[in-house]
C-alpha positions as a Markdown table, in Angstrom:
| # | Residue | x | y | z |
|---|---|---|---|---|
| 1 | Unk | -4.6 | 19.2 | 4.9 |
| 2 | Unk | -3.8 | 20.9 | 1.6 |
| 3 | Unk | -3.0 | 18.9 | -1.5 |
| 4 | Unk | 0.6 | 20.4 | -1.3 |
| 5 | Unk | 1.1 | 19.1 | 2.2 |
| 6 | Unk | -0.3 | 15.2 | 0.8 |
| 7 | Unk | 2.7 | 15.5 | -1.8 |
| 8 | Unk | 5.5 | 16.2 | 0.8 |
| 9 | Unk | 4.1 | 13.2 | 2.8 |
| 10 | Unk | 4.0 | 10.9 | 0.2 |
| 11 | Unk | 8.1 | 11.7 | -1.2 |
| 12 | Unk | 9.0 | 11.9 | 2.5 |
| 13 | Unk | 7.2 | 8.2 | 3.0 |
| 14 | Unk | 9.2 | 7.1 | -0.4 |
| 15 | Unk | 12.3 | 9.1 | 0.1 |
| 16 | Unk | 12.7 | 7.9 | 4.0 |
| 17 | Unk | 10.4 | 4.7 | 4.9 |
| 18 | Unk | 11.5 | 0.9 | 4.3 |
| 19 | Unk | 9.4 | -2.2 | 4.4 |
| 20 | Unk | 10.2 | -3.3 | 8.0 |
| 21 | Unk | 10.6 | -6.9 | 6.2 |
| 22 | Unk | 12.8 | -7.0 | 3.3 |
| 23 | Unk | 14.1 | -3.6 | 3.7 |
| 24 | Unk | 12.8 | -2.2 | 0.3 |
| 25 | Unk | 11.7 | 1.3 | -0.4 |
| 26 | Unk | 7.8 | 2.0 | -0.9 |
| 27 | Unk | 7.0 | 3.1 | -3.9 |
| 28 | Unk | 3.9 | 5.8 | -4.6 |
| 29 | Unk | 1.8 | 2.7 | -5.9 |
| 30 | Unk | 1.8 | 1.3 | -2.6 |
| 31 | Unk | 1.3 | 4.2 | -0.3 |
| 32 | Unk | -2.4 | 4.7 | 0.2 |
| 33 | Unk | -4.4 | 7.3 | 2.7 |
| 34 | Unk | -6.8 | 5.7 | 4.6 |
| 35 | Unk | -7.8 | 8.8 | 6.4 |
| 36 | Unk | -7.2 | 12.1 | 7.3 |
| 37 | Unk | -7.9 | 14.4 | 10.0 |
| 38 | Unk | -7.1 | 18.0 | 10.6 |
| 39 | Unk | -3.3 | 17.6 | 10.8 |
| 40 | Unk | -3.3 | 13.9 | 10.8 |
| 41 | Unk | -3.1 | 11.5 | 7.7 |
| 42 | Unk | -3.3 | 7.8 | 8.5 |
| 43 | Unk | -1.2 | 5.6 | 5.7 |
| 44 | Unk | -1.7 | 1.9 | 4.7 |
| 45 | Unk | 2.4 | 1.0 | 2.9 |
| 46 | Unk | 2.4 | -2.2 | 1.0 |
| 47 | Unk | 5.4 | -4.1 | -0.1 |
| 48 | Unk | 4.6 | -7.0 | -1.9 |
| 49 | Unk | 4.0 | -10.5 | -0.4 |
| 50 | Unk | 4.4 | -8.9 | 3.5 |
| 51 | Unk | 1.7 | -7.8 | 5.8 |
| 52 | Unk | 0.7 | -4.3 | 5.0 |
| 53 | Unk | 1.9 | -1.4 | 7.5 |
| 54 | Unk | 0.3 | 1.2 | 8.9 |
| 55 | Unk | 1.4 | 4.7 | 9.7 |
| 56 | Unk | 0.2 | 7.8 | 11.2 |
| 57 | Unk | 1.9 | 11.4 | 9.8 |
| 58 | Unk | 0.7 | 14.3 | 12.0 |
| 59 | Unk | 1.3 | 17.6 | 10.2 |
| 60 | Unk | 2.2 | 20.7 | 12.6 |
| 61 | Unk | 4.5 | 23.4 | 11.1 |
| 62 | Unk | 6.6 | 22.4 | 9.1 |
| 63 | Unk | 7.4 | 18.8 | 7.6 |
| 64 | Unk | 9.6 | 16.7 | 9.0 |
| 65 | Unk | 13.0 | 15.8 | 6.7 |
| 66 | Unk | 12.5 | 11.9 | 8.3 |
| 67 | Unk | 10.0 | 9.7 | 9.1 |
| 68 | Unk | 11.0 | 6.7 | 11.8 |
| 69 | Unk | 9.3 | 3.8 | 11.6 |
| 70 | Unk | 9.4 | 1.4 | 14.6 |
| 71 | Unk | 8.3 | -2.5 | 13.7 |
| 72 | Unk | 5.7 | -3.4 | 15.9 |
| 73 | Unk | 6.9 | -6.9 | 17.8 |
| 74 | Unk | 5.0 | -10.2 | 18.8 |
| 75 | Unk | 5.1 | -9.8 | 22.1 |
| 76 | Unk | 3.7 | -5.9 | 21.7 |
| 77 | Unk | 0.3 | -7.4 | 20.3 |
| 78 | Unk | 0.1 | -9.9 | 22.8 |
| 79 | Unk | 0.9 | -7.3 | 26.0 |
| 80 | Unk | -2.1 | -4.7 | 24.0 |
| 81 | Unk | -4.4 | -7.8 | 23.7 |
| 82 | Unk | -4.1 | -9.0 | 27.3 |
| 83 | Unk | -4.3 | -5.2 | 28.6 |
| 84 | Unk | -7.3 | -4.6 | 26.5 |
| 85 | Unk | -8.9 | -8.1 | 27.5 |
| 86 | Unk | -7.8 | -6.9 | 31.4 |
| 87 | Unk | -10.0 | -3.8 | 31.4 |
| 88 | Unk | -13.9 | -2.7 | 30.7 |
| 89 | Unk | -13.2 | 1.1 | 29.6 |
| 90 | Unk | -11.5 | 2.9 | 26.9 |
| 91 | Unk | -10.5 | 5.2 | 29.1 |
| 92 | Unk | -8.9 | 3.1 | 31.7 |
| 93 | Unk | -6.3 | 1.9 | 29.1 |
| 94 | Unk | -5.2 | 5.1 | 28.9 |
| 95 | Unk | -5.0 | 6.3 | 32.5 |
């Protein structure tokens, strides 16, 4: 992943993305690259006094105008907890 490609993330993130809490825009001070990966960048977005979010941007082509966030809920985590606690393989959780 190019430098050039980094920039277009990081004003689509600002330009498109709100903190799933208060609504605000992130700002380039709180979008941070945690990894990348080929095509892949994984994004920590903080928003100030709210539980940081994470976000993965794949890259193939060209960029996308939008990025959609969807809030993970409660009762997600508690569903991916019990199905990980359910099985003994990695690969099972996917099958």
């Amino acid at each position: 992943m190019n430098p050039s490609e980094i920039q277009k993330i990081f004003q689509t993130v600002v330009k498109s993305v709100r903190c799933p809490h208060c609504g605000k825009r992130y700002s380039y001070e709180n979008v941070h690259i945690v990894s990348t990966a080929d095509s892949i960048c994984f994004l920590q977005l903080e928003c100030s006094g709210h539980v940081p979010m994470l976000a993965t941007v794949s890259i193939s082509g060209s960029l996308p105008q939008e990025v959609s966030v969807t809030p993970i809920s409660t009762d997600d985590v508690i569903n991916s907890y019990k199905k990980i606690n359910k099985t003994n393989s990695i690969k099972k959780l996917f099958e």
